[in-house]
N, C-alpha and C positions, 0 to 999 in steps of 0.2 A: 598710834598716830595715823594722816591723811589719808594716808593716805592716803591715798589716797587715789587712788583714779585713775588713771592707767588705764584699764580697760576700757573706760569710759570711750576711747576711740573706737571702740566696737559699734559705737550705736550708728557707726556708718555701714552698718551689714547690708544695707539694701544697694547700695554704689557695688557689693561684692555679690551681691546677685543671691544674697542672703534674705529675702521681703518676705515680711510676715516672720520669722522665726526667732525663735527664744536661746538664749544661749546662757550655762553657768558657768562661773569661773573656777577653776580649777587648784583649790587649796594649796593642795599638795606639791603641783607643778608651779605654781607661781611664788612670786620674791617682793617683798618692798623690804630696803632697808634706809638706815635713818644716819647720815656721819653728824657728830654732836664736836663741835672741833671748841680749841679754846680761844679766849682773847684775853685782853689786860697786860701788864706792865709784866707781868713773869712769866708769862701765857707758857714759855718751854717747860714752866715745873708741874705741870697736868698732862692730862692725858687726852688724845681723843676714842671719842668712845662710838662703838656700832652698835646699832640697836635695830633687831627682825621684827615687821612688823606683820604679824602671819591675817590672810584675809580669813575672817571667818564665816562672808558669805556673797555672793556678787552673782547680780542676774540681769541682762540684758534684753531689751526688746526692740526686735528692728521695723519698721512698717515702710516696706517700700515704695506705697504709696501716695506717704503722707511724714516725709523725714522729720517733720517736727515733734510726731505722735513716738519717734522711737528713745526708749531712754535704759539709764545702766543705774544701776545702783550697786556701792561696794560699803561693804559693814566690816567694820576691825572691831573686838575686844579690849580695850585699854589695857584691860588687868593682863592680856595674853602678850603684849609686847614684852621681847628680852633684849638683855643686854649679851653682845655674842662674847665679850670676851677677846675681840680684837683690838688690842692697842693699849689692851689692859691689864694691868700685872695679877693676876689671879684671884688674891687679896682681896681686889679692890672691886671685886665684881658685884656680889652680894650687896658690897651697900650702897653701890650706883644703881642697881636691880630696885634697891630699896628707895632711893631718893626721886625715882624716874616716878614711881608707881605711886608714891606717896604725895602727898596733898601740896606741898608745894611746887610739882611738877604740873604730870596727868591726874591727880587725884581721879583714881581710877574708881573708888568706895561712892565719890559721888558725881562721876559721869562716866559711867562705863561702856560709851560706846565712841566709836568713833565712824562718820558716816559720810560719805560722796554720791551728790546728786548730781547727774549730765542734765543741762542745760539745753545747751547747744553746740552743735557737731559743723566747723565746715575744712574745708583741706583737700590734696590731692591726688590723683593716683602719679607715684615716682618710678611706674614701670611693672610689668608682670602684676602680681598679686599684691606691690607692698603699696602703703598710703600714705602720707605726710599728714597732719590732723593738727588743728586748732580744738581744742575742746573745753566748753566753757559751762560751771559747774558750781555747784553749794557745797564746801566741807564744813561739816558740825562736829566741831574740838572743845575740849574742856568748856562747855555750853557756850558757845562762841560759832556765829552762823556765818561762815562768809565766802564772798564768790572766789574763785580761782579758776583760772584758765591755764589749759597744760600744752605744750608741745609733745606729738605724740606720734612714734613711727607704730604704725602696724603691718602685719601680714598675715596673711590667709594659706595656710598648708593643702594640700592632696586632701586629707579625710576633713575638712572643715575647720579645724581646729584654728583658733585666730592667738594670736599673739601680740600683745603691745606693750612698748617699753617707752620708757619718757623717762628726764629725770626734769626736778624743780627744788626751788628754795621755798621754804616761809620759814615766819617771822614769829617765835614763838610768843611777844608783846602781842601781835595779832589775835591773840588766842585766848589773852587774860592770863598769861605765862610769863613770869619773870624769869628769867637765864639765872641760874644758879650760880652765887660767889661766893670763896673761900677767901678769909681775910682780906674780902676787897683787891686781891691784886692777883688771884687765879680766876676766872668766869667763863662761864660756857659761854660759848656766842649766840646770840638773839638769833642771827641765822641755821637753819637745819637744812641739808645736802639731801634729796631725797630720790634714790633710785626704783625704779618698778619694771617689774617682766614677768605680766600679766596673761596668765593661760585662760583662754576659754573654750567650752567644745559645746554643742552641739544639744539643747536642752530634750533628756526624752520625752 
């Protein structure tokens, strides 16, 4: 999933004295995760569920010259999102692993990517190195094209490195996504909780 975007405040590199340069995101060091909470008439007899949404590729471009020309793009795998296992009794992992990935979720078999385009970047410096960010963007979800604008703090480290965290909701209807129900009276909720802490460093 989204998400999505997060780093996307980077493409204010040039206000960071960052003009002209490329930066990647940092797999490894970085986090989106996804809260799947419940609703309905017995919503306490479910569970909620976490689910990692690991970036599998994200590249920024800053142009100091000309802030319009700078942009970010973040690529997720569908098939690679998990279910962590928090809030969920062991059991029951595998076959929410299973329901998420399968066709009436993500149908991940027939749209396996998940993609964030930056738009447009405006926001402020809140002191030293960090920035407040408006950040307005394309995410393309289960073939589903649409804009989203994030709140987004970033900051700038010692060796270059940037980091931005933002959290957001969507609406998995938005999506072509129906919330999953159990006899009508357990249901995922159409809303999804979306946190991101987004590393990028310095492109060689």
């Amino acid at each position: 999933m989204k998400v999505v975007a997060w780093a996307c405040a980077l493409v204010l590199g040039p206000a960071l004295g960052m003009a002209g340069e490329a930066y990647r995101v940092d797999p490894a060091a970085s986090e989106v995760l996804i809260q799947v909470g419940k609703a309905g008439l017995f919503k306490f007899a479910g569970h909620t569920h976490e689910v990692a949404a690991p970036i599998a590729e994200g590249r920024i471009e800053a142009d100091a010259a000309d802030l319009a020309r700078s942009s970010v793009t973040l690529t997720f795998e569908a098939a690679a999102l998990r279910v962590t296992g928090k809030g969920d009794p062991p059991e029951d992992v595998p076959k929410v692993q299973e329901a998420m990935a399968g066709p009436k979720v993500l149908d991940a078999a027939r749209f396996p990517q998940v993609v964030f385009t930056s738009r447009k970047v405006a926001g402020k410096a809140v002191g030293g190195t960090a920035y407040d960010l408006q950040v307005e963007g394309d995410l393309a979800l289960h073939g589903v094209t649409r804009p989203l604008t994030l709140p987004i703090r970033i900051e700038k480290a010692a060796d270059g490195t940037l980091t931005a965290t933002a959290r957001t909701t969507l609406k998995q209807t938005d999506y072509g996504i129906q919330p999953v129900s159990v006899a009508g009276v357990v249901n995922v909720r159409n809303e999804l909780d979306l946190t991101f802490r987004i590393v990028a460093r310095p492109a060689p």
